[in-house]
N, C-alpha and C positions, 0 to 999 in steps of 0.2 A: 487409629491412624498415627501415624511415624512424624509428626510435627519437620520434619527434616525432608518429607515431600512434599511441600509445600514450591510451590514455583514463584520464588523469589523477585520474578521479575512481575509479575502480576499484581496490579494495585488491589487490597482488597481493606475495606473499612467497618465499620461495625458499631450498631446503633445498640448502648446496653442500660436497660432502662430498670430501674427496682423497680417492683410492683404494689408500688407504699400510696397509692393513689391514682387519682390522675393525673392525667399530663395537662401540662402548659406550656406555652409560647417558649421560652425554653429549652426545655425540651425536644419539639418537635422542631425548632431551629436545630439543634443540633444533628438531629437526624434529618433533616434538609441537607445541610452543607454536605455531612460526612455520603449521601446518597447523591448527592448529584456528581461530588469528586468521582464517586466509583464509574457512575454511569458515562462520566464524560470522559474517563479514561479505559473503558471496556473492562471495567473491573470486579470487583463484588462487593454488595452490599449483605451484610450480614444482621438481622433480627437476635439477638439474646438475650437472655433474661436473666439478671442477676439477682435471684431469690433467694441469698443463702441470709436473710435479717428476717426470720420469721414471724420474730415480734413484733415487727413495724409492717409485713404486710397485708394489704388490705384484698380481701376476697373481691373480686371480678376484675383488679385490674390489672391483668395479662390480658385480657378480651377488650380492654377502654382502648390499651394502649393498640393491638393493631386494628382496631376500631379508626382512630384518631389517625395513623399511618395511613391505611385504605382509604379515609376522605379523602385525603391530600396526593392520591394515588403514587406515594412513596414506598414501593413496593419492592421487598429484599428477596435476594436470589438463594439465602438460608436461614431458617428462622424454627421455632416450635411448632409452628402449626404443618410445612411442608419438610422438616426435615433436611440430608446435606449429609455432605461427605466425613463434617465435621459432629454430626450429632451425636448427645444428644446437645438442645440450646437451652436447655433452665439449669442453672448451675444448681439445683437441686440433686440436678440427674447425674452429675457428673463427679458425685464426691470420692468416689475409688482413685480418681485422675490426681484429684489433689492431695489424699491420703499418700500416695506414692512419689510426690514431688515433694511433699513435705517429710515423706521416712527417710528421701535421699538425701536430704540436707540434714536432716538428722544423724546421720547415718557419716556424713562426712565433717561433723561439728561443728556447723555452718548454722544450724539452727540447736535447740537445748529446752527441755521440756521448761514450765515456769512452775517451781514448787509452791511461790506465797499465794498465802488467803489474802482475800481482799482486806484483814484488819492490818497485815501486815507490808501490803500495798499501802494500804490510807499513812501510816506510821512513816514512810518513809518521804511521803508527800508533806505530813506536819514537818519532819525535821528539816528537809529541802527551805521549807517555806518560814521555819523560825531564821536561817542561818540566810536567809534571802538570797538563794541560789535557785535557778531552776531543778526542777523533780524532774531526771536523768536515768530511765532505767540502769542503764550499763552501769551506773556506779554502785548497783546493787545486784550485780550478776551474780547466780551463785556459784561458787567453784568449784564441785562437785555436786549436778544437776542428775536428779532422777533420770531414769530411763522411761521417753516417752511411749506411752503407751497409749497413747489417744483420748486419756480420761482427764488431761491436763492440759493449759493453752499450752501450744509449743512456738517460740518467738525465735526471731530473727537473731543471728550475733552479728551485731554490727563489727565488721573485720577492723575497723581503719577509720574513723571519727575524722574526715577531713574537708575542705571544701567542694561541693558539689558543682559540679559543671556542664553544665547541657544547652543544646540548640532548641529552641521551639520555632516552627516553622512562620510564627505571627509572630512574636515578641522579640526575635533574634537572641543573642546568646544570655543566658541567664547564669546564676552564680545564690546560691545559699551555701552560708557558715556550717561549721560543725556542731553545732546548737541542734540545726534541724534534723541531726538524727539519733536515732534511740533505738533500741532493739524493740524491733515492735510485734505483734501477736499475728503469726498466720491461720493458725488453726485451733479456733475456739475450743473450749472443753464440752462443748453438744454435739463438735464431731465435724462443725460446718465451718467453711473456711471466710477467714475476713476477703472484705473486697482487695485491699490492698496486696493479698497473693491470690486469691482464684483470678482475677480479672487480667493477671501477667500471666498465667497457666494457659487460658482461654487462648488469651489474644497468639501466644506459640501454637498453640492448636491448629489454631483458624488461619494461621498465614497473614496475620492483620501488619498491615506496610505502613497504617495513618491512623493516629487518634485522633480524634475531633473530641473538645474536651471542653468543660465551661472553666473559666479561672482559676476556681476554687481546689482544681487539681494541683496550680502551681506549687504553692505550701507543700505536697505532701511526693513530690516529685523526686528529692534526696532519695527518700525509702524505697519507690521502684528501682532509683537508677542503682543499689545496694542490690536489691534484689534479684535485676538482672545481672549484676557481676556474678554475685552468689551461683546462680544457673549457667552462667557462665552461654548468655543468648545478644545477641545485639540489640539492643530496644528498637521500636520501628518510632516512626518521627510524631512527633508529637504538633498538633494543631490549635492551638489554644484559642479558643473563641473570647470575645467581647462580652461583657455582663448584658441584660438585656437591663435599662432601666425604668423606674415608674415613669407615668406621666410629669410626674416634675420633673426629671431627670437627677433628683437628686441620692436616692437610697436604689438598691438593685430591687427588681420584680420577684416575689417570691409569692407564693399561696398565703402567707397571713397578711402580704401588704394587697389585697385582690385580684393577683392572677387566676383569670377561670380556664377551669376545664376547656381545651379547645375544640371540646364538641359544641358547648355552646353558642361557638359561632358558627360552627354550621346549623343548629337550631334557630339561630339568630335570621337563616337566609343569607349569611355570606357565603359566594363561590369558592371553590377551592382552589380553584384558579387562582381568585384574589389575594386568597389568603396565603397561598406560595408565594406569591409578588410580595408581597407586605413583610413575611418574613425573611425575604432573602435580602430586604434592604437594611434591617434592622441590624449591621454591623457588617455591611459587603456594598462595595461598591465597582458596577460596570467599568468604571474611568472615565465615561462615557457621561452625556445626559439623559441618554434615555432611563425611562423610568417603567413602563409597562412590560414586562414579559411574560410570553407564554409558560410554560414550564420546561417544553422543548428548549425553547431559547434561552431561558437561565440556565440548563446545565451547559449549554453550548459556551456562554457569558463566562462562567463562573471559571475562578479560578483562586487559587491560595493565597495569591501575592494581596488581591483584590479584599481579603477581608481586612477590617480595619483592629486597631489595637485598643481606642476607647467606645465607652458603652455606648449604644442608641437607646432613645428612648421610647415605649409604645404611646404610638400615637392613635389612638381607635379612628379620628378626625383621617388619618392621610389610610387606614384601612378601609373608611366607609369612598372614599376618593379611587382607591385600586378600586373597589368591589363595583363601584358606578362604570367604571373604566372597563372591564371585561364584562359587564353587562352589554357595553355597545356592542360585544362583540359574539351577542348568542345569536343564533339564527331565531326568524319568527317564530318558527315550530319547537324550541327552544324554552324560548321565555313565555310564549304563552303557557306552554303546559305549565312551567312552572308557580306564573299567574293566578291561573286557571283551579292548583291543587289550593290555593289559599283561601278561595272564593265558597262562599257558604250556598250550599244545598239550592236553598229559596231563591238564589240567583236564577239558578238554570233554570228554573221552572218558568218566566219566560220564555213563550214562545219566539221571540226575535233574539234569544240569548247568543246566538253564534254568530249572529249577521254583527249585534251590537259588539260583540267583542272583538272585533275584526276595527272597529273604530275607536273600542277605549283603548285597546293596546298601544297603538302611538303614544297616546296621552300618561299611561304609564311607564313608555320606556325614557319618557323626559321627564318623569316627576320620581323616578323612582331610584333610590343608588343601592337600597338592598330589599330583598322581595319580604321582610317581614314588616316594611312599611305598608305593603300591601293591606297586611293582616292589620296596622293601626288604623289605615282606612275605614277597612271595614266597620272598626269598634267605634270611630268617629264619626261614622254613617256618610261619610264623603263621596263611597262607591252605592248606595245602596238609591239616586235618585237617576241609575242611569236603568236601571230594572224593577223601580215603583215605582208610582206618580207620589211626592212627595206632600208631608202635612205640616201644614206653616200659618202663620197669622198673616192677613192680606196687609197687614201694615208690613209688611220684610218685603212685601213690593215695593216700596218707597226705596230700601233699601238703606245704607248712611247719606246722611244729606251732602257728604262729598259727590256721591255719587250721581248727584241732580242734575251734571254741568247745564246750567242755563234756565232751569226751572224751578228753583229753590220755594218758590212758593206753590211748587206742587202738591196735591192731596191726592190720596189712593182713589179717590170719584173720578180724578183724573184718567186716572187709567184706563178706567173702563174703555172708550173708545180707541186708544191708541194698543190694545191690547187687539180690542174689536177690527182694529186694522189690518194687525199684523195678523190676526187669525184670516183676513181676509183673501191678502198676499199670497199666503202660504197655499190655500185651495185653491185660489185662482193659478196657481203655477205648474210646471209641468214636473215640478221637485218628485223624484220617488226615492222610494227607500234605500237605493244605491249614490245617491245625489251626495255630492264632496261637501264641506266646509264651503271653500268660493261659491260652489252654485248657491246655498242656501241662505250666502251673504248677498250675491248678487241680486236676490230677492227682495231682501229688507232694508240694502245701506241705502238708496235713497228717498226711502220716507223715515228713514232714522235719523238723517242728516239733513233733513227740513224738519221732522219734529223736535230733533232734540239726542243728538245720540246717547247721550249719559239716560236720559228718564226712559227713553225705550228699550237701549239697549240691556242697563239694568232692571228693568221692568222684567222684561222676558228671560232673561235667566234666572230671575230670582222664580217667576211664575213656573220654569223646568224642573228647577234642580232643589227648591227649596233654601236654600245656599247662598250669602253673599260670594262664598268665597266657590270659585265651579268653572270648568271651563265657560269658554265665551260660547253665547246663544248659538252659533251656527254651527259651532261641533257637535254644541245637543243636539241642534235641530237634525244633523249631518246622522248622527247616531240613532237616534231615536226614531229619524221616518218621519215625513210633513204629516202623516196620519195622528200618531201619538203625540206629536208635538202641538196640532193641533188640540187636541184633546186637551194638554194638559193646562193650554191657554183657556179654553173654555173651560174650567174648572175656576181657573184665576176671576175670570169675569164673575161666575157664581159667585165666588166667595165676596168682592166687591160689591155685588149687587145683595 
């Protein structure tokens, strides 16, 4: 394709990840923003893969990274997997492109093969560094340079060593010295091109109008805007994103200070929902108060002016806050299944398991802000007395002597009849296994409030659930059925007696 048919007036942006790993929060912020730009301006979002550092990268992560995208249903309009007008997308595939942008500047002595060995690299670094100057390729140009043939780096001529000047669409106009530029290496001598020219070759290609970029671009910005003169192409606008930072907010987020894989939060049970929300706040602000968005509604939100120029910091605290937040916002059929898939085998085997789960649901869409608390229930046996009858020392009837209001000289012999009561109650009642929480309460609260509410009413859920800690007696009761609940009262009395 003829980079020159490109239609100029179409936003179009592009998410270019090495494949040196996996992704982190980072990362997948930056192909947030740069994908919601495109989509909120009917524009394109572009998938690429910058694999031209073979050394550094890591087998299966081309497959993490749109793994990690597809969570987040951040979905590009050209990519490796579906192909484009612009293919191919691994700059692996595309080395002839750059072969021939690099003979043309060669070609026009704009660029000049690099003859020294690396001893003679090093050499020229000692002397820079006795005579306490910076180590300045250009002042070691040589001045008649082999004829590049591809078996050499072949490096930039820097034209004109003079102050750099450009807009960044976040930081407003920016300015580095002549220091920052050096004739620097486009085309390694294994053939493959550094990022600093393929990723300007690319971006001509693809029509790209926006880069979305983390800081650390800023530093190295001199040598593109050189290199686009060089080509002689307009640069498209640059967007320079906010650092993300640790929880202290004091050093940047990187993988050795423990950014994880953002698959692991969805391992973890956070929504993806959520975790759009979460990262769109993390150096962008509505203008607004609101704080919850859909995904729809962030890109509608979103806009350039709105990202901010200092870092935020990750706060796992205000993610597990979103993730409770679009939890209120699953349907029944929703969250139960999702429930439902954390719940061990021996649950269901219960025959009342689906009537019963129609009542614990409530109870865990208040106790729960991400579904792999489900799974520490589980392993803390918190969920496992609403589908066994549970096994306990009749002394955890008593329960903590807070819990006596009014009877502190109570002993578990006590029990037995007020146990013997409430089992009484309960058959004497028209209670059935559809019967709410109030019916089940309206049952028991006035012989619990003449015996004693703390010794009864902790009596009996201790007697259900095994549990100080458990929902209150009439949810069990509400859940479990006056049959089974009966049951497991007489059980209590056994063990008393």
């Amino acid at each position: 394709m003829n980079p020159t048919e490109n239609n100029p007036k179409k936003i179009v942006t592009r998410f270019a990840p090495s494949p040196t790993g996996f992704m982190h929060v980072g990362g997948v912020r930056t192909a947030l923003y740069a994908w919601a730009f495109a989509r909120k301006n009917a524009g394109t979002f572009i998938l690429r893969i910058e694999d031209t550092d073979k050394e550094r990268e890591v087998e299966g992560s081309i497959e993490q990274i749109m793994k990690s995208l597809q969570w987040l249903s951040i979905g590009w309009d050209e990519g490796p997997d579906i192909g484009g007008p612009n293919a191919p997308y691994l700059q692996s595939q595309r080395l002839e492109t750059y072969k021939k942008y690099a003979q043309m500047l060669a070609d026009k002595g704009l660029a000049y093969a690099d003859p020294y060995t690396p001893e003679e690299l090093e050499a020229f670094r000692k002397e820079a560094e006795e005579n306490k100057k910076p180590f300045l390729y250009r002042n070691h140009r040589p001045e008649n340079p082999p004829v590049w043939d591809g078996n050499q780096p072949l490096r930039l001529k820097i034209q004109d060593a003079k102050v750099s000047k450009w807009h960044d669409e976040v930081r407003g106009d920016l300015e580095a010295g002549p220091e920052a530029l050096d004739d620097f290496i486009l085309m390694k001598s294994d053939g493959y091109p550094t990022y600093n020219f393929a990723h300007i070759i690319d971006d001509l290609y693809m029509g790209v109008t926006h880069i979305f970029r983390a800081d650390e671009f800023i530093s190295s910005t001199p040598k593109f805007l050189a290199l686009y003169e060089a080509l002689e192409i307009d640069p498209p606008k640059f967007v320079t994103l906010p650092p993300i930072m640790g929880p202290d907010g004091k050093k940047k987020l990187g993988k050795r200070d423990g950014a994880k894989d953002i698959l692991t939060y969805k391992d973890e049970g956070f929504l993806p929902d959520a975790m759009v929300n979460f990262l769109a706040f993390i150096g962008w602000n509505p203008g607004d108060d609101r704080e919850v968005f859909t995904p729809a509604e962030f890109i509608q939100a979103f806009d350039i002016e709105g990202i901010q120029k200092a870092g935020g910091k990750l706060n796992e605290e205000k993610l597990v806050w979103f993730n409770k937040e679009h939890m209120k916002k699953l349907s029944d059929s929703t969250f139960r299944a999702g429930a439902e898939s954390l719940l061990p085998a021996e649950f269901k085997n219960d025959p009342a398991y689906a009537r019963k789960m129609s009542g614990i649901l409530p109870i865990l869409r208040e106790r729960v802000s991400v579904f792999k608390e489900i799974t520490e229930m589980v392993s803390s046996g918190d969920l496992h007395y609403f589908f066994m009858a549970p096994e306990y020392n009749s002394e955890l009837l008593l329960c903590a002597p807070k819990m006596r209001k009014g009877r502190e000289d109570a002993t578990v012999a006590d029990l037995k009849p007020i146990l013997e009561k409430v089992i009484s109650l309960i058959e004497a009642s028209s209670l059935t296994d559809t019967s709410t929480p109030e019916e089940c309460r309206s049952v028991l609260w006035d012989y619990a409030d003449s015996e004693g509410r703390g010794i009864v009413l902790w009596a009996v859920r201790a007697a259900l659930t095994g549990k100080e800690r458990s929902p209150d007696p009439f949810a069990m009761c509400s859940i479990l059925g006056p049959k089974e609940t009966a049951e497991r009262l007489r059980k209590a009395v056994e063990k008393i007696g």
